[in-house]
N, C-alpha and C positions, 0 to 999 in steps of 0.2 A: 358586034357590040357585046354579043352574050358572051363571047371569048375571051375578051378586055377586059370583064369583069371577072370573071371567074381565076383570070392571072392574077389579078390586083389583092383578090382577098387569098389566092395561095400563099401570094409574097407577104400581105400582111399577118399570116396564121401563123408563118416561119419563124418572123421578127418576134413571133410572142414565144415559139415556144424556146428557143435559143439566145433571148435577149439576155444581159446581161445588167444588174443595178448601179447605178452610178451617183453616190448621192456628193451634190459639189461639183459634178463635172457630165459632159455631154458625150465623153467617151471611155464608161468603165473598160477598167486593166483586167475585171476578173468577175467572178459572180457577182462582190459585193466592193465598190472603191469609194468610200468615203473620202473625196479630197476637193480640192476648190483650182480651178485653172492655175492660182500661183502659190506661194508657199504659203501651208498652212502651221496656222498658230492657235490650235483647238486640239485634243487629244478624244480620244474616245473613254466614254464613261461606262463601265459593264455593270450589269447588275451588281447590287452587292447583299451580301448576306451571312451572316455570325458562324451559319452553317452551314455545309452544302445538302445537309440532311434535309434542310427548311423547300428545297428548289421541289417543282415540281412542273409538271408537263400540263399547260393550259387545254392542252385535247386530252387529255386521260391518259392512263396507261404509264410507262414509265420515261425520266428523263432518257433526251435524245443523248449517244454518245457524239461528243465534240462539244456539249454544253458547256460553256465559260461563263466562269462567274469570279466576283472578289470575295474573297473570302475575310471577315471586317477582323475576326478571329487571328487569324496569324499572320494578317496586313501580307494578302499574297494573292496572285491568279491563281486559280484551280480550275482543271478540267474533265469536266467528267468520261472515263474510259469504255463503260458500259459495266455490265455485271456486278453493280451495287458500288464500282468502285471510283473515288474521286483523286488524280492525279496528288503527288505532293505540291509544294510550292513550286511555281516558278524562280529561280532562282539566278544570281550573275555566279554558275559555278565555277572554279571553286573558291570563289575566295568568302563564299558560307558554307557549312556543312547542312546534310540531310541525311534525316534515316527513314525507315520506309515505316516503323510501328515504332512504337513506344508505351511501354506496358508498365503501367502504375501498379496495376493490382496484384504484381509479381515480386512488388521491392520485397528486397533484404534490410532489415531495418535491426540495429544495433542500438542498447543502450536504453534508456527506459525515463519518462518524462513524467511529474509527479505536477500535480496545484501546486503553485506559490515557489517552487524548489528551481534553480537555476539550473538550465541544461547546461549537462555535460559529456562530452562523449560521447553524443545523439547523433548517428547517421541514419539517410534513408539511398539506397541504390537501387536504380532503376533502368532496368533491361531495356535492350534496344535491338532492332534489327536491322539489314539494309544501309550500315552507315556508310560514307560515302567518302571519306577518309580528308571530309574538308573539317575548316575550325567553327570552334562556337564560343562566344561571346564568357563573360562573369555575369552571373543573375544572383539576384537575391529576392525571392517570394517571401513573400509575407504568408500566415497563419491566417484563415476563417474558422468559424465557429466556436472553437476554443482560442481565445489572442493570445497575443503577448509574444508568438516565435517567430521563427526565422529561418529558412532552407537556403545556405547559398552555395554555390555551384561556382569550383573557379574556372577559368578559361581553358579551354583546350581544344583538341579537336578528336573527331568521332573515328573510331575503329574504323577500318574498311570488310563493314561486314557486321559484325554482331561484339554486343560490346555494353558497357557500364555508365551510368550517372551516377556520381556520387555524391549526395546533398549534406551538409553538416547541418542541423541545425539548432539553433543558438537562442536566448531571450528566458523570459521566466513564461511559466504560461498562467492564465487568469485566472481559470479554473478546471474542472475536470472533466473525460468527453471526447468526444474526437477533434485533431486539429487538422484543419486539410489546406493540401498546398497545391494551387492550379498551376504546373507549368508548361509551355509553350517552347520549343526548342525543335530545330532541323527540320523546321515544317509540320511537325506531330506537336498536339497536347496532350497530356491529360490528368490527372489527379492522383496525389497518392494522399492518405492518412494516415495520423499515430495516434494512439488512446494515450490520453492526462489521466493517470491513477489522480482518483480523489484524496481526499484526508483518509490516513491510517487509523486503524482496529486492531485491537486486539480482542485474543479472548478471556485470558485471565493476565491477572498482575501478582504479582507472588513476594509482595515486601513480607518480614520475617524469614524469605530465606535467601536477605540482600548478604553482597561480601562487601565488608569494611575493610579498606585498607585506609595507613597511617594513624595516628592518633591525636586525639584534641586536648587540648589542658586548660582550663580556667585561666583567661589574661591576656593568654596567647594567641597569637594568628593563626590561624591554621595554615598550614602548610602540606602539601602531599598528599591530602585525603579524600578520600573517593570512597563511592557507594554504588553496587553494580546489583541493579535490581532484576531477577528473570522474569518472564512473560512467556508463555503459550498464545499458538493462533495467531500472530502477525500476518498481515494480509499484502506486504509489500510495498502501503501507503508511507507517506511522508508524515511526521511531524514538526511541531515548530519549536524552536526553543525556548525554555519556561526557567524562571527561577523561582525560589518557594522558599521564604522563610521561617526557622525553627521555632518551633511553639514549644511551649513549658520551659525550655529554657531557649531564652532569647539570644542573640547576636550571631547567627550563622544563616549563611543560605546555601541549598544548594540546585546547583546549575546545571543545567541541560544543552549541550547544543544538540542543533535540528539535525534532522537525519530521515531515514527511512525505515521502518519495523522491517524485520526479517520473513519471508516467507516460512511462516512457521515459527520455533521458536527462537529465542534470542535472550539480550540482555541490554539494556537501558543506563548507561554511567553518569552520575552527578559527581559534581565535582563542588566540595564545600568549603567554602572560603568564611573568612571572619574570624572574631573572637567571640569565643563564649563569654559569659558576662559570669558564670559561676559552675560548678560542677553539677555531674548531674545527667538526667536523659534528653535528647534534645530529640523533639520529632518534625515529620515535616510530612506532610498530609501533598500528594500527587495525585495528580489529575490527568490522565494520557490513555488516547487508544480509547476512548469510550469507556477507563475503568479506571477507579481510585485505590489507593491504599495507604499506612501510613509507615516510613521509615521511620527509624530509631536508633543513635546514634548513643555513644556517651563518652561526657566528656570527662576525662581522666581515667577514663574503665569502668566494666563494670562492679569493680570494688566500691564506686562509690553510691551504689545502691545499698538501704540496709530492712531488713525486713520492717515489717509492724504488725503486730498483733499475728506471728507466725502461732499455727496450728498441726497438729499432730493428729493423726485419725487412723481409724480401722472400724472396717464394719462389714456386718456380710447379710449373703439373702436378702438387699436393696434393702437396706433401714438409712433413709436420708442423711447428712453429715450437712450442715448448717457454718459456714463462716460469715461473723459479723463484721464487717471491717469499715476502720475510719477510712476519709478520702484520702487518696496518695496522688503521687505528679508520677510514680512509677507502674501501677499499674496492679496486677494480680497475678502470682504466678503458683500451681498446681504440680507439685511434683509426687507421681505414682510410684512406690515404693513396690506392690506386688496391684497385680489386676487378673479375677479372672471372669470371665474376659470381655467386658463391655460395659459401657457407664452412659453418663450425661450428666451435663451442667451448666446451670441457670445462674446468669449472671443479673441480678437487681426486677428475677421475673421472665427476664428473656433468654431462654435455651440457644447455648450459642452454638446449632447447628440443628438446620432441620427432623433428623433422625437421629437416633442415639447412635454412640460408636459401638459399633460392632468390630472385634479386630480379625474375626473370619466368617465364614457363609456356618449357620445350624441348619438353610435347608433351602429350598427355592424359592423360597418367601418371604426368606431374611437371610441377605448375602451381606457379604461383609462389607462395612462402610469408608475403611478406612485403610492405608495404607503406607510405604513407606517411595519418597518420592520418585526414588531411582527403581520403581517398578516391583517392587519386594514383595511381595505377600507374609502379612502371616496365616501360620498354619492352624488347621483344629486339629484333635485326637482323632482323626480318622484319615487325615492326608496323609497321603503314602513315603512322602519325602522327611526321613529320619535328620536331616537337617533344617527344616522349615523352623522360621521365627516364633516359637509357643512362648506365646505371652506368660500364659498361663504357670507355666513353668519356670519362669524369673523370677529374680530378687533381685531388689535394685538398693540403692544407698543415698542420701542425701546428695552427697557429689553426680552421682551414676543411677541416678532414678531408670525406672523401664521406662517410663512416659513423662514427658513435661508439655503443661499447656501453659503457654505466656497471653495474657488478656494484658492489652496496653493500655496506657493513660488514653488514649482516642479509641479505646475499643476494639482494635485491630487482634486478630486472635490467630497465634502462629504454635501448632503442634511438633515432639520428637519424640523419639522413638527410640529407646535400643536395641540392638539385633542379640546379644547377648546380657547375661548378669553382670551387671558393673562394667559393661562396656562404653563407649561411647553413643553419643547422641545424633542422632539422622532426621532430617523433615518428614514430616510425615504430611500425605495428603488424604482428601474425604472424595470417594468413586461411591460408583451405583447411585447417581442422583443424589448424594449429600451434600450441602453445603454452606459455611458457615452462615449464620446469621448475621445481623448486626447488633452490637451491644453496647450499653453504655455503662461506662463509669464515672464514678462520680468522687474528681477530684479534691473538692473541700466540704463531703458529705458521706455519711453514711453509705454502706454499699453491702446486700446481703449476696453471699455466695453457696449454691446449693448445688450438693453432688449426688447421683441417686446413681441405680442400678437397674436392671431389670431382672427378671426374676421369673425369665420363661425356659431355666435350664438351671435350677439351683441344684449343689450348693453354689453363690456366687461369694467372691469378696474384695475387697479394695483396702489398699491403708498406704501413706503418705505424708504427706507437708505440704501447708496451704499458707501463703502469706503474702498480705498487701505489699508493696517495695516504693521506698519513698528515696530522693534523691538527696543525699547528704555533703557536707565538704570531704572532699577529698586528703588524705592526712597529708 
């Protein structure tokens, strides 16, 4: 009897460790046969999960290799291989493609996407490895974070091997930031981004030394005429387009379309349409890039400007020079006959520029303030260059002044310069921390104008023509 039992529980110890699971049926085909004695009409459901990164081993330690799971992410089987790595999709090859990686943070990206600005000519390409030379579908992702774009990918199929996505993409975006595009393709996803340049900057705006081209006449439409304003420090942003129309003398606007500032410097074109209503200076006060200034036009020429209350002066070892002037619609303009060699001038109280002009360095503590645009220096009696700009050393003419300062009907203050006696005139700008003020004039009012010197190097002196400019008919 002790033998019989001893058989019994051999045979039954067998059964367990060799047995086989059968769920459905009384005689599993293999370790594990989910079926039922006749045909079944139930599938089996596997874990599922966004990522296989998510799965983990209920006894610790790490996932078993042969883990199967669905992956809700690229609507695929994946199985885990062992050493951190998860199969690609399952797939019916070839009539899908696969690649083994797919690397966003590599793209090549062409082309440059601005706030509010239509893309154009915006691709992003994106490396791949492992393709498997089957095809892949047209996509079109949509934009997160920054809206408003578009990546789409047309049909084709994948290298056999290593190889390119190329995304175009399209739409205006909302705002500025990063725009990111999730895609999913050959069994890999993953993200690439482009920066939205916000609104454009500039640093300076530099109306008085716009170029006018064509000309305006009292009556008439204008036609063919343009005004190309420079600017310094563009930051590459977008602006939008603005029109502005002409103050003190009415009937014109001019126009803008949108665009993008230059990396660095540039130029700004309006384009002025209308008719002027009368001869005369016509301005137009602009707003861009975080800086204003004011243009000035005239219609019929400047012939038809004519002074008022023009003045004549000389003075030396800084004794102040005083012009009173009635209100004009043209403005105030200074012409330096000789200068040696630095000044300043108050316009109604207000010094239209922080520091006096200096037109070269006396010493490391008074460097010179001013200069000529195109980089020019002038020279003092002690620089070694026998050709340098000495002010000092000119004479100028009514026509061919050495220095002109223009103070406009809106106060805008635009400096020139000659490099020789009775030569011509060049812009001049204010370095070493100077820069102009803002001033008023006063169109239908009194307006006093004060010119002084300094007088920490005499002998000093100055003399010139100084006179309000009012706009007249044109003959």
């Amino acid at each position: 009897m002790k033998k019989i039992m001893i058989a019994f529980l051999l045979m039954l110890l067998s059964n367990v460790i060799y047995s086989q699971v059968g769920i459905g049926t009384p005689t599993p085909r293999g370790a594990l046969d989910i079926n039922k004695p006749t045909t079944n009409n139930m599938g089996l459901v596997l874990p599922t999960n966004s990522s296989p990164n998510n799965i983990i081993n209920p006894l610790g330690g790490k996932v078993i290799p042969g883990t199967m799971i669905y992956d809700s992410t690229l609507d695929c089987v994946r199985i885990y291989k062992g050493n951190n790595t998860w199969s690609n999709c399952f797939c019916e090859c070839p009539a899908g493609g696969t690649v083994t990686t797919l690397s966003c943070g590599s793209a090549t990206n062409t082309g440059t996407l601005a706030s509010g600005t239509a893309a154009s000519g915006v691709t992003s390409s994106i490396p791949y490895t492992g393709g498997n030379g089957g095809p892949y579908a047209a996509q079109s992702v949509s934009s997160t974070g920054v809206t408003g774009l578009t990546a789409t990918l047309s049909a084709g199929n994948f290298a056999t091997g290593n190889g390119n996505l190329t995304y175009t993409i399209t739409g205006t975006p909302t705002g500025s930031g990063t725009a990111s595009f999730a895609i999913v393709i050959g069994g890999q996803s993953c993200t690439f981004t482009r920066t939205v340049a916000g609104d454009g900057t500039i640093t300076t705006l530099k109306c008085g030394y716009e170029t006018n081209s064509g000309t305006l006449v009292s009556g008439t439409p204008a036609s063919g005429v343009t005004s190309s304003v420079p600017y310094t420090g563009g930051n590459g942003g977008p602006y939008a387009a603005q029109s502005v129309s002409s103050t003190g003398l009415t009937g014109l606007t001019a126009t803008l379309s949108a665009g993008n500032f230059a990396n660095g410097n540039g130029n700004l074109i309006y384009t002025i349409t209308g008719t002027p209503t009368r001869s005369g200076a016509a301005n137009f006060t602009i707003v861009i890039g975080g800086k204003s200034c004011t243009i000035t036009v005239f219609v019929g020429g400047s012939a038809c400007m004519t002074d008022v209350s023009g003045q004549s002066f000389s003075s030396t070892n800084g004794t102040p020079i005083t012009f009173n002037q009635p209100g004009t619609d043209g403005g105030f303009t200074l012409d330096l006959y000789t200068l040696d060699d630095s000044f300043d001038m108050s316009i109604n109280g207000t010094w239209i520029s922080n520091k006096q002009i200096y037109t070269y360095s006396y010493n490391s503590n008074q460097p010179a303030t001013v200069r000529f645009a195109d980089g020019t220096n002038y020279a003092g009696p002690l620089d070694a260059n026998p050709n340098g700009v000495r002010v000092y050393s000119m004479t100028g003419t009514a026509s061919n002044p050495v220095m002109r300062i223009i103070i406009s009907a809106t106060g805008s203050i635009t400096m020139f310069g000659s490099k020789t006696s009775g030569g011509p005139l060049f812009p001049l700008e204010l370095i070493n921390g100077n820069y102009f003020d803002t001033v008023v004039w006063n169109t239908s009012t009194a307006n006093t104008v004060t010119v002084t010197q300094s007088t920490v190097n005499p002998p000093t002196y100055i003399s010139g023509y100084g006179s309000g400019k009012k706009s007249v008919p044109c003959p």
